[in-house]
C-alpha positions in Angstrom: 0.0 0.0 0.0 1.6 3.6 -0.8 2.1 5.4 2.1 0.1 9.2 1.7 1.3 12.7 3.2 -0.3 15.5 4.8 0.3 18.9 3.8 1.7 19.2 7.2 3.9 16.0 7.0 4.9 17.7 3.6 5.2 21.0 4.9 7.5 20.0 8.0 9.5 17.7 5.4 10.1 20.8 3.2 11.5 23.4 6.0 13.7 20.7 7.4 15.4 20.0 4.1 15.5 23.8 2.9 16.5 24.8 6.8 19.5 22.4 7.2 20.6 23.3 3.9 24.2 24.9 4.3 24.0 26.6 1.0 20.4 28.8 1.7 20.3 31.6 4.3 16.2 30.5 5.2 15.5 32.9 7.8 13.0 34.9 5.3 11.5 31.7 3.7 8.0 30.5 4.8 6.2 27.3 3.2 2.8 26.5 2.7 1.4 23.0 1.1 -1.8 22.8 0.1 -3.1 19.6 -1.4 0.6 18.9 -2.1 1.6 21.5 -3.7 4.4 23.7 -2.2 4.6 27.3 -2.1 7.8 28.7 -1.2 7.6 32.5 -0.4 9.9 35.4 1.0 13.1 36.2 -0.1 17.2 34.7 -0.4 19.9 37.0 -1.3 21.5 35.4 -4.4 19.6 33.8 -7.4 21.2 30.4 -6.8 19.4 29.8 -3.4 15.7 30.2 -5.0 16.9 28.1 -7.0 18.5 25.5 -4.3 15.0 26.0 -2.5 13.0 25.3 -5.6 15.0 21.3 -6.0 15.2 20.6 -2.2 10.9 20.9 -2.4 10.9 18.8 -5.4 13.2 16.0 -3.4 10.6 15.3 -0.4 7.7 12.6 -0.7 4.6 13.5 -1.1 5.1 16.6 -3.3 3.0 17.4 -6.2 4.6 20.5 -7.8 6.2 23.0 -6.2 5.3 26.6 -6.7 8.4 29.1 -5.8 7.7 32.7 -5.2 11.0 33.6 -3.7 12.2 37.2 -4.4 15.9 37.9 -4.8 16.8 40.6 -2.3 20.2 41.5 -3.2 22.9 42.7 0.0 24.0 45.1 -2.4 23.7 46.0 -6.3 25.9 44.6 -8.8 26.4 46.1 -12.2 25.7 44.6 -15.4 29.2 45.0 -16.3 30.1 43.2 -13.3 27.8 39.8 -13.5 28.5 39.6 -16.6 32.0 39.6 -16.7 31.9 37.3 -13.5 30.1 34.9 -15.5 32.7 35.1 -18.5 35.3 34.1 -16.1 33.4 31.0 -14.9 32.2 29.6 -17.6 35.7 30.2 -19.1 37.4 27.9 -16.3 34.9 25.8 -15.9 36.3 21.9 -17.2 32.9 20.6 -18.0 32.5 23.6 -20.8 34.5 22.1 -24.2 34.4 26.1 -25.6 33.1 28.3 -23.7 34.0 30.9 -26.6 30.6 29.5 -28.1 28.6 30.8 -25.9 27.3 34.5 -25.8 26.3 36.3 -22.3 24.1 39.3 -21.9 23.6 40.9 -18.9 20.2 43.2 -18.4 19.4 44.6 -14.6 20.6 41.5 -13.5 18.7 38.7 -15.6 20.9 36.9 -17.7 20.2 35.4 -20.9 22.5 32.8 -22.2 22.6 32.0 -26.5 24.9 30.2 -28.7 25.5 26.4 -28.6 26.9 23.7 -26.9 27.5 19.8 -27.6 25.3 18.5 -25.1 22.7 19.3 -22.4 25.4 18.7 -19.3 27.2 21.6 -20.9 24.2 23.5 -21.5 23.0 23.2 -17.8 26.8 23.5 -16.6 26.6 27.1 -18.3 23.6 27.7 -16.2 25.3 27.1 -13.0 27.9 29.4 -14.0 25.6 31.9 -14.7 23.5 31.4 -11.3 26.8 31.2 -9.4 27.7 35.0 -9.6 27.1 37.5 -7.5 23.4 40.0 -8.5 22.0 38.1 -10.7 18.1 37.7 -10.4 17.3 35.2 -13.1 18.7 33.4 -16.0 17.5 32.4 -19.0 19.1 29.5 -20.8 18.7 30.1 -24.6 21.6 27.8 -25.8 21.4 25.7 -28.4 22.0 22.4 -27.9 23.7 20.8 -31.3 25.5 17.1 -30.9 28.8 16.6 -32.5 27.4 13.5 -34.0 24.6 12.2 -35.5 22.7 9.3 -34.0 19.4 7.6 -35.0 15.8 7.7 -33.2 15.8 4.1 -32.5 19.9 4.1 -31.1 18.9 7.3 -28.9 15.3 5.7 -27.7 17.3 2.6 -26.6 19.9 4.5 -24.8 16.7 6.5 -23.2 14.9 3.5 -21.8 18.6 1.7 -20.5 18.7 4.9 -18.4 15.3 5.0 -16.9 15.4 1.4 -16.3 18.9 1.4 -14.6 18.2 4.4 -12.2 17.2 3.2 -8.9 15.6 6.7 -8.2 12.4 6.0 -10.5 9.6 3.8 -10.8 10.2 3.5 -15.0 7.6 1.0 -15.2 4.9 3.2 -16.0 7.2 5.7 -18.8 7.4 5.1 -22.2 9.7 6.6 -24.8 9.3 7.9 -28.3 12.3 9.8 -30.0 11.2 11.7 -33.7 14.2 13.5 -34.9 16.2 13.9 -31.5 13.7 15.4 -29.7 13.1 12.5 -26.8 9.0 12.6 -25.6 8.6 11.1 -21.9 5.1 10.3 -21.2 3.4 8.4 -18.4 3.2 8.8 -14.8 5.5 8.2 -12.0 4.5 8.5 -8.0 6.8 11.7 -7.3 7.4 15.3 -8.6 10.7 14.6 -8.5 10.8 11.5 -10.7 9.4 13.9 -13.5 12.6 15.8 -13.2 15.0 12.9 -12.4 13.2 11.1 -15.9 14.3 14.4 -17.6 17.6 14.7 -16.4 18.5 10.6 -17.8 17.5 11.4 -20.9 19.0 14.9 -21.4 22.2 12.7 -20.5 21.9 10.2 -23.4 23.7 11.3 -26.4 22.2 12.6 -29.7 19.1 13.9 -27.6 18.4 17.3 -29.4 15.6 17.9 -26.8 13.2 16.6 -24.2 9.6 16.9 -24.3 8.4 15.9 -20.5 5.0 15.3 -20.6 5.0 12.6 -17.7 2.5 13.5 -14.9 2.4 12.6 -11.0 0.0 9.8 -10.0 
């Protein structure tokens, strides 16, 4: 039998996670869960934290979706000049980036919006946590293309799709199924936990060839 939360249970579950992590300052956070959906509200001081908040949520069992409202309050204002140059610098050093001279950074009262292309998601999301990493920024948008070095077919990269759901001990893959047209991977389905919508996501972004991932899998 499958074990059900309260909102309470969830929302106890939620503040201990977000509380006791080391990387969020949570003394201006509040949750709320209402038929198991989180709502994170107040505000963190750097862009990263919301965004630290957002996946701790997702983690905890129970949750349906996770709605986060946190504001960026910054301890003091950055240029754009400034974040964007700290961004060059880490994405430059950064070992998981092949060229980093490929991608294009634009910096406008602190949102960034990332463009060019990369050789595979990793890369792609790598850039992201470069970009989240520096000092005043208040969003990011990830606009990078994704464009693989190599061509592989549907069936090879729907193969390599399924081998990774089914190997992953973090989701129920029973209940997924798998169609790739062109690249583009489509996930549909449904899986016990918000979080296994993500974690499904994540295994295929991480098989190579995938152009894109269209999630549509749904919590049951």
């Amino acid at each position: 039998m499958a074990i059900t939360y309260t909102d309470q249970e969830i929302r106890q579950n939620v503040w201990d996670e977000i509380s006791h992590d080391v990387r969020i300052d949570s003394s201006s956070i509040t949750v709320t869960v209402t038929d198991g959906i989180v709502y994170l509200d107040g505000t963190v001081p750097t862009y990263s934290q919301k965004v630290i908040a957002a996946q701790d949520a997702r983690r905890i069992k129970g949750v349906v979706d996770v709605v986060n409202n946190l504001v960026v309050r910054l301890p003091r204002v950055w240029t754009d000049q400034e974040i964007r140059d700290t961004i060059r610098r880490n994405l430059d050093r950064d070992v998981r980036i092949t060229t980093p001279a490929d991608i294009n950074v634009a910096v406008s009262g602190g949102v960034v919006t990332l463009t060019g292309t990369v050789p595979s998601h990793r890369q792609k999301t790598a850039a992201a946590d470069d970009a989240w990493a520096a000092p005043g920024v208040v969003d990011v948008i990830n606009d990078i293309v994704v464009a693989p070095p190599s061509r592989r077919t549907d069936a090879e990269i729907e193969a390599g799709v399924r081998r990774a759901l089914d190997t992953d001990p973090d989701i129920n893959a029973a209940r997924i199924t798998v169609s790739v047209v062109n690249g583009v991977v489509y996930l549909r389905g449904s899986v016990p936990t918000y979080y296994q919508i993500d974690q499904a996501a994540d295994d295929a972004w991480g098989v190579p060839g995938v152009v894109d991932v269209v999630n549509e899998l749904t919590v049951s």
